[in-house]
Every structure is written in C-alpha cells, then in structure tokens.
N, C-alpha and C positions, 0 to 999 in steps of 0.2 A: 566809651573809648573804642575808634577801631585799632585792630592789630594793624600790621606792617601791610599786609595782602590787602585787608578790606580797605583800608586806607586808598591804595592805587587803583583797584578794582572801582571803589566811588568816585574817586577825580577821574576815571576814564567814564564812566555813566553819566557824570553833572552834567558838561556840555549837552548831550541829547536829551538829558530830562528838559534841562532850561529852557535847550527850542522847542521842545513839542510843547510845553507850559506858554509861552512866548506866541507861535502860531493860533493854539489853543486861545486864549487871551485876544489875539487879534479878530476873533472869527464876529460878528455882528450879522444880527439875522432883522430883515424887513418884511413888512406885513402890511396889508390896507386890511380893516374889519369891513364888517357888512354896512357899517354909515360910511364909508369911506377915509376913515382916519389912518394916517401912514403911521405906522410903530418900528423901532428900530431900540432891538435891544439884544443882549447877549444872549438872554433865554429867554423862549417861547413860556408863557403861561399856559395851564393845563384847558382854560376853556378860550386859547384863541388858537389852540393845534388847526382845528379845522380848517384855517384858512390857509390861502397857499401862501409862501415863503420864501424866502430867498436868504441864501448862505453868502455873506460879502467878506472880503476879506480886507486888510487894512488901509487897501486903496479903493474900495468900494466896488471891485469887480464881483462881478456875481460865480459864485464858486458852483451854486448848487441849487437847485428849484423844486420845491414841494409843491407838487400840486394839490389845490383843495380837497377835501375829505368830500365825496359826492355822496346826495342823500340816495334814501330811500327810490324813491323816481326813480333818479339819474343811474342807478346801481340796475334797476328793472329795466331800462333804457337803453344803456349801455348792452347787457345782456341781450337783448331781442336783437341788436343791432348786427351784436357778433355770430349769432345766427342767421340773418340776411348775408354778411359777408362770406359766410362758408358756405351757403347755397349761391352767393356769385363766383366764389371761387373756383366749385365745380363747373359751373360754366364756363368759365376763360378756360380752365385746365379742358374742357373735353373741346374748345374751340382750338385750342392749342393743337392737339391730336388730330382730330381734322383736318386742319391744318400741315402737319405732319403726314399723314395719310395722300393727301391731296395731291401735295409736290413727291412723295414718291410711285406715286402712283401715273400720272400725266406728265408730258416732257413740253408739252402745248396747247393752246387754244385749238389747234385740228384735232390732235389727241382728245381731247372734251369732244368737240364737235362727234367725230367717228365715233367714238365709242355710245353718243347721245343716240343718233343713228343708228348704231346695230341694236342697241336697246330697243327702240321703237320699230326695228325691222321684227325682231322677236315677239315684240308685244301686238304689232299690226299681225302677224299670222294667227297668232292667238283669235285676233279680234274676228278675223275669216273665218276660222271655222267654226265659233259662236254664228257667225250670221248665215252661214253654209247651214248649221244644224235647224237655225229658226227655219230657212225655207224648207227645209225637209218636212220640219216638223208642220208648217202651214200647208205642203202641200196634201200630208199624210190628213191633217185636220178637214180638208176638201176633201178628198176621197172618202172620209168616214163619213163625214154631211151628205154627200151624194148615197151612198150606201141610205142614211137613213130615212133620207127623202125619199127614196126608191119605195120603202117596206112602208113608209105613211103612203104614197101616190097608191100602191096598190090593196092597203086598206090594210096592211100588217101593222101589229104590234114591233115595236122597235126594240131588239132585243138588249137588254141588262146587259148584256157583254160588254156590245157595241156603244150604248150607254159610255161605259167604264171607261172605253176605249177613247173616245171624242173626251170626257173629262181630263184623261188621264194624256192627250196630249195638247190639251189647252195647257194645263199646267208644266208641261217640258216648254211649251213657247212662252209661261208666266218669267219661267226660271232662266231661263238660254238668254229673254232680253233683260231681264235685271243684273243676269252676269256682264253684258254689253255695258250696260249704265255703269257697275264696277270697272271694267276696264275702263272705260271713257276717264271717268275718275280719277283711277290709278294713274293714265298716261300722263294727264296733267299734273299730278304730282312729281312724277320723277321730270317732266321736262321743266319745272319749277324746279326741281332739285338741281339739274344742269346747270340750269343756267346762275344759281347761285354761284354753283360750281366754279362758274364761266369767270363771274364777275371778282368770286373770291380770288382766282388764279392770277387773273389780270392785277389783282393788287398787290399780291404777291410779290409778282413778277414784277412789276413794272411802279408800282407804288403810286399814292397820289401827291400832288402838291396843294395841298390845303391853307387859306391862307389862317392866320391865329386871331380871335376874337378878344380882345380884353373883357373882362367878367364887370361888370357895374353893378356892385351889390345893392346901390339903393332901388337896384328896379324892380326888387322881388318884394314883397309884399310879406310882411310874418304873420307866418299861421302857429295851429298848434301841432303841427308833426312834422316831429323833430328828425324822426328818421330818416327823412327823406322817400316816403311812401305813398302810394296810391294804390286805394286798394278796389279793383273791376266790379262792378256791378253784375256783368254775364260777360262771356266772349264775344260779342261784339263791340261792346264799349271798351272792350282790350285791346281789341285789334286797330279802332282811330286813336286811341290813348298812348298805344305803343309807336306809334306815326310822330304825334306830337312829343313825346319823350323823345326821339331819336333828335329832333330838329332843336328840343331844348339843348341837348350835348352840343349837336355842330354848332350854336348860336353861341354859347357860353363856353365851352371849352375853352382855353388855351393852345392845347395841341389840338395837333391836326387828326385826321378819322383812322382808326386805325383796323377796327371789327365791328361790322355791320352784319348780324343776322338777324335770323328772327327771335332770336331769346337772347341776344348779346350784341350790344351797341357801348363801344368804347374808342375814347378818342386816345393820343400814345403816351406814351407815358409822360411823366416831366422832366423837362429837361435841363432847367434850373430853377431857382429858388423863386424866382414869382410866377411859373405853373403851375393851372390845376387842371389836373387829368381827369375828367366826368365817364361814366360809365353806367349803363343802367342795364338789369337785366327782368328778362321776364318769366319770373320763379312760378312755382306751382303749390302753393302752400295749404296745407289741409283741403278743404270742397272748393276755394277758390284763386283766382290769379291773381298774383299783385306786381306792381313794377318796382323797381326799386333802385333809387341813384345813388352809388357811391360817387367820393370826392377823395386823389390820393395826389398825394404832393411830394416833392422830391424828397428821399433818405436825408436831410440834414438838418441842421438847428433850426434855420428859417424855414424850410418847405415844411416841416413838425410843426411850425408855430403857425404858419400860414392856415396848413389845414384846421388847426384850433382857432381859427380868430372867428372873429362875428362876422367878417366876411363870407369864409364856408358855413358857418351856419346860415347864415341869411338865404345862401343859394339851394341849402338842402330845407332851410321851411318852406322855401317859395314853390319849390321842386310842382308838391300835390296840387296847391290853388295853382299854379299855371296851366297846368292839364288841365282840372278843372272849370277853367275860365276860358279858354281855346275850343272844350266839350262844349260849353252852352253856349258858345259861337255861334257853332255849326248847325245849331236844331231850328 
C-alpha cells in the first residue's frame, strides 16, 4: 500500500519509467559473423561481442556503431602506426615553424635573393683567404725546397729542422685545401637551402593551382604492409625512393600540393567528404630511414569511413610495392 505522498510522487515517476522501458525495448542491435550471417537481435551473445555492431532504433536508423574487437596483430599494428604518426606529426609541426619563421623573416623574393647574396658575399671572402693562405703556404714550400736543394747541390746534409719545416708546411697546404673542399660544400648547401627558401616563399605567397586526381583503388596491387611503409636499404636508395613517393602523393591525392620538402611531402587537406589528403614523410628510425604515407580524410562521419574503407587501405598496401616496382625500373 502506498501512503498519500508515495502514491503521487509514483504516478509522477510512471510516465518516465514507461519511456525509458519503451525506448529501451525498442533498441535492436545488428551484426554480420565471420561466415557472413546478418543477426538482428536485442542482445548481443557473450561470444559474438567481438564483432562490430550496430544500435538501430525502431525505425532501423542506426543509433550507434561498435567497432570490432581487433586482434592481437591489429592491436601491435595499430600501435607502430601511432608511432609513425607522432614522428610525422613532428614534421608538419617544425614545417609549420619554418614556415612561420620564413614569412616573418622575408617581405620577398629580392629579400631571399639579397640576403642569398650577402651570405655568399661572406662565405666567398672566407673562401679568399683560404686560397691567399694556400699560396703563401706554396710559396713558403718553394723557398724551403730551394733552401734544401741548395745544402744537397753543395754536398750538405739537409738539416732536421728544415726537414720539419717542408713537412710541416705541406701539411698547412694538406689542411687550408680540405678547408676549401668544406667551403665548396657548405656553399652549396645553404644556396640549396635558398632556394628551397625561394620556392617555399613563392607558394606561400602566391600558391599553386593543382589540378585534383581521383584515387583508382584497383590499381594498387595488395601486399603485406599494412602501414603504409618502405623501409631504405642505404641513403641512396632513399633519395630515388623519396622522388617516387612524392609523385605517388601528386598522382593519387585528391588535393592539391601543399608541402614539398625534403622530409615532408603533403598534399592540403580535405576538403569534403570524398578527399583524401596523402602525406609522406622521411623519418629517421633507429640505424635506418624509412618513408612513410599517411592518409587523412575530412573531420566527419563520411570522410572517418572513407579513410576506413578498403579503399584507403588498398592505397596504403600498394604504398611499398609501388616504390618498389618504379626501383627495379630504373636498374
């Protein structure tokens, strides 16, 4: 029996037990097994959880999606992958910066240009009085050969000194021209670095107009890595491997090119539900190099499912054997 109070206090609670009892009751969940059989039932059985799921409500709209239980592999898989992505991540983020650096630093392509210029105005003087010291140093190496031609022509013993002396500046002219081969070196580097500079600035600035490639997933061919991985055999086979990885992006992307360096080649982002944004970079992992393509698809239900279908996988196994097969091209 309730009292007067409990009485009102339950007929104001019925209503909202009813619905939630009601919605509850409405809920049906769907399932394909591993032979392929659809199931459709209110509760999942303890040994079909594994599979993925779906929450329907009493018009069949899907409420809610469980993904499958991944093995073992997939678990070890997954995990190496998310380590590839936070060593690409560093790279966009320090391309980022660079980037950042770049446009505050330069107002222009003459701005680039001059400052490329006073660099190499600095480093050519360097380069002068390295080549000023060798002939000092060659002339002073004649003088002391004369000197000791002198003391043999007149039937003298050639003194230990003067010895020391002729060693000791053979070896300033060993030194003064391997510093020249360093400079030589070095200059080519930073005007390699300019001109990255150059080309980076230009895009910046000015951007490109790229035209978009549709992705044809039967053209890739399945292998077994799954990562989307290649891993160098020595630095040279990294350097044509990282050529063809760049031109795999521009061919297959969706978008257009967005960062092109030498550790980071990324097409822009997506920008609706049927892009995929390719991105490879060239990590440095334990004693060796490896390349490594990501695939990212727009923040939403579809551009999430996209990058899950068999389609992005088919692009990230094909990823290695296309390198692969492009390398034994070329030999």
């Amino acid at each position: 029996m309730f009292t007067k109070p409990q009485f009102i206090a339950y007929m104001l609670i019925l209503p909202l037990l009813l619905s939630g009892a009601d919605s509850y009751a409405k809920k049906m969940y769907r399932w394909v097994d591993e032979n392929g059989k659809v199931f459709f039932s209110d509760q999942v059985p303890p040994d079909q959880v594994q599979h993925k799921r779906e929450t329907l409500n009493d018009k069949a709209r899907v409420l809610d999606v469980v993904e499958k239980a991944k093995t073992a592999e997939e678990l070890a898989q997954q995990k190496r992958l998310e380590v590839l992505r936070k060593e690409q991540e560093k790279v966009i983020a320090k391309q980022a910066a660079d980037d950042k650096v770049l446009l505050a630093t330069y107002r222009s392509i003459d701005d680039l240009n001059r400052a490329m210029e006073n660099k190499f105005s600095l480093m050519d003087g360097e380069k002068k009085r390295l080549e000023g010291n060798i002939e000092r140093y060659e002339t002073q190496l004649s003088q002391q050969q004369l000197q000791a031609a002198n003391h043999e022509r007149n039937g003298q013993k050639v003194p230990e000194k003067l010895l020391a002396e002729i060693r000791a500046t053979r070896e300033q002219i060993v030194l003064s021209s391997q510093e020249v081969t360093r400079y030589e070196i070095k200059r080519q580097e930073v005007e390699k670095g300019f001109q990255a500079d150059i080309t980076r600035f230009e895009f910046l600035t000015r951007g490109y107009n790229t035209d978009k490639t549709q992705v044809d997933a039967q053209a890739f061919s399945s292998t077994n890595n799954e990562l989307g991985l290649f891993v160098c055999q020595d630095a040279q086979e990294c350097d044509k491997a990282w050529k063809i990885a760049g031109e795999f992006v521009n061919n297959y992307a969706t978008t257009g090119r967005d960062v092109e360096t030498e550790k980071l080649i990324m097409s822009a982002a997506a920008s609706n539900d049927a892009d995929m944004s390719l991105s490879v970079s060239r990590l440095l992992l334990g004693d060796g190099q490896q390349i490594f393509l990501d695939i990212r698809c727009k923040s939403s239900s579809l551009g999430k499912e996209l990058c899950a279908s068999e389609k992005a996988k088919s692009i990230r196994r094909g990823f290695a054997s296309y390198i692969q097969l492009q390398l034994s091209s070329q030999h």
